[in-house]
C-alpha positions in Angstrom: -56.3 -2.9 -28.6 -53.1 -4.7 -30.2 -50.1 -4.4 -27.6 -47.9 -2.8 -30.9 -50.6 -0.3 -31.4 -51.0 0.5 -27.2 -46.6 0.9 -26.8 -47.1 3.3 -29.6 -50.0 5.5 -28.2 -48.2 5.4 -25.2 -45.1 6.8 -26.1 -47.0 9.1 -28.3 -48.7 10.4 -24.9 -45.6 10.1 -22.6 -43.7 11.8 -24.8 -46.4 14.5 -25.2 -46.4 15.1 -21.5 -42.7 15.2 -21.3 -42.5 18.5 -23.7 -45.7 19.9 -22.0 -43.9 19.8 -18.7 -40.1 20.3 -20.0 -41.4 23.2 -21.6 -43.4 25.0 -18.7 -39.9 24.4 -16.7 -38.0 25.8 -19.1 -40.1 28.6 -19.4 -39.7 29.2 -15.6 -35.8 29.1 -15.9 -35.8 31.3 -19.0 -39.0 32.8 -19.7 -40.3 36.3 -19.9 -40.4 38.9 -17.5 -44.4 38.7 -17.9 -44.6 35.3 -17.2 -42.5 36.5 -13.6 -44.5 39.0 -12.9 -47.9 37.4 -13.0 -46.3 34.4 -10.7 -45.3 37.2 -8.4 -49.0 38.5 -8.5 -49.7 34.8 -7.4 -47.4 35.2 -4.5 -45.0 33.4 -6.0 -41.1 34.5 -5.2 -38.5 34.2 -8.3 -36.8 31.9 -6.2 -39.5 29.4 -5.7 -40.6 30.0 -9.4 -37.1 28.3 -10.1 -37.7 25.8 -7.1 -41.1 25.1 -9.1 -39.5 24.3 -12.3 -37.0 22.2 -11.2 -39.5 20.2 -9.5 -41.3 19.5 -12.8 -37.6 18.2 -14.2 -37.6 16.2 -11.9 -41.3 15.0 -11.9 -41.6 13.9 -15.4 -38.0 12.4 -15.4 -39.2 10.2 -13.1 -42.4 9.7 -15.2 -40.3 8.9 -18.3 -37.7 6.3 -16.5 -39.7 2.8 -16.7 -38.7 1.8 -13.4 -39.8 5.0 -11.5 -42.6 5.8 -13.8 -45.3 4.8 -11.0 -44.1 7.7 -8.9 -43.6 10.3 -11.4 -47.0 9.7 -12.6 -48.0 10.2 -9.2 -45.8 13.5 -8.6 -47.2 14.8 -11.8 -50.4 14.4 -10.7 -50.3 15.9 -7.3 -48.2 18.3 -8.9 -50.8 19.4 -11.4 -53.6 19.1 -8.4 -51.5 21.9 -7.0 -51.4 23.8 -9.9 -55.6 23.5 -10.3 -55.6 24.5 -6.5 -53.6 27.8 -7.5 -56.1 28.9 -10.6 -59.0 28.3 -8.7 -57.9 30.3 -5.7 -57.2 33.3 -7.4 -60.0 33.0 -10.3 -57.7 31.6 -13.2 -59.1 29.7 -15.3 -58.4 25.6 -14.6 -59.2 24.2 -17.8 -55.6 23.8 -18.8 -54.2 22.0 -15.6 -57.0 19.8 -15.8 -56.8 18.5 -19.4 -53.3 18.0 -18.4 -53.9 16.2 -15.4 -56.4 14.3 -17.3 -53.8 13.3 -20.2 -51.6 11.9 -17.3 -54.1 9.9 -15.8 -54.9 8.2 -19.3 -51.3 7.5 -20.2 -51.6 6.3 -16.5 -54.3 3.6 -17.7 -52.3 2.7 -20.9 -48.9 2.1 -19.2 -49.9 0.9 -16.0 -53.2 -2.1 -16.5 -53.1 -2.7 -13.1 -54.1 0.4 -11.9 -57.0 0.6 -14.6 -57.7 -2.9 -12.9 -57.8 -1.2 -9.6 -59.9 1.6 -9.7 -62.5 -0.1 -12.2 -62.4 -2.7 -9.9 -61.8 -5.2 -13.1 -60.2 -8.3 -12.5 
């Protein structure tokens, strides 16, 4: 793949997962009273539903800042782990968190080569 043509699929992706997760932050600042009441049927209180979506700001700001990107990456994806651990344990479906888990771990591969390197065990 030609670096121009990988920085552009990667800021394609990042940017992607920036408005996936901006969005489901916002949403918990300013979203329905539906979307509040089925978190509290989680056993979620409103004030950790706010705690949660700051948490995501602060997640994928890290994941969009070059220098700190390794570590929001890695919030993200412990972050969305968390979230696939909540579905599954009171029978939501997971799909969701997992594509979006998985479309962090790829822009993982395309930013970072070094973890690809890594975990293929390519040298």
């Amino acid at each position: 793949m030609k670096p121009k043509t990988k920085k552009i699929i990667d800021r394609v992706l990042t940017g992607l997962i920036a408005v996936i997760f901006i969005g489901s932050a916002f949403m918990k600042f300013f979203g329905s009273d539906e979307a509040l009441k089925t978190a509290i049927n989680l056993g979620i209180t409103p004030s950790t539903y706010i705690a949660i979506g700051i948490t995501e700001i602060i997640c994928v700001i890290l994941f969009i800042i070059p220098r700190t990107a390794i570590l929001g990456t890695l919030l993200l994806i412990a972050y969305m782990g968390g979230a696939i651990a909540t579905h599954l344990s009171h029978s939501i479906s997971f799909v969701e968190p997992v594509i979006i888990s998985a479309l962090v771990w790829m822009v993982a591969f395309i930013r970072f080569p070094e973890l690809s390197q890594r975990i293929l065990g390519k040298v």
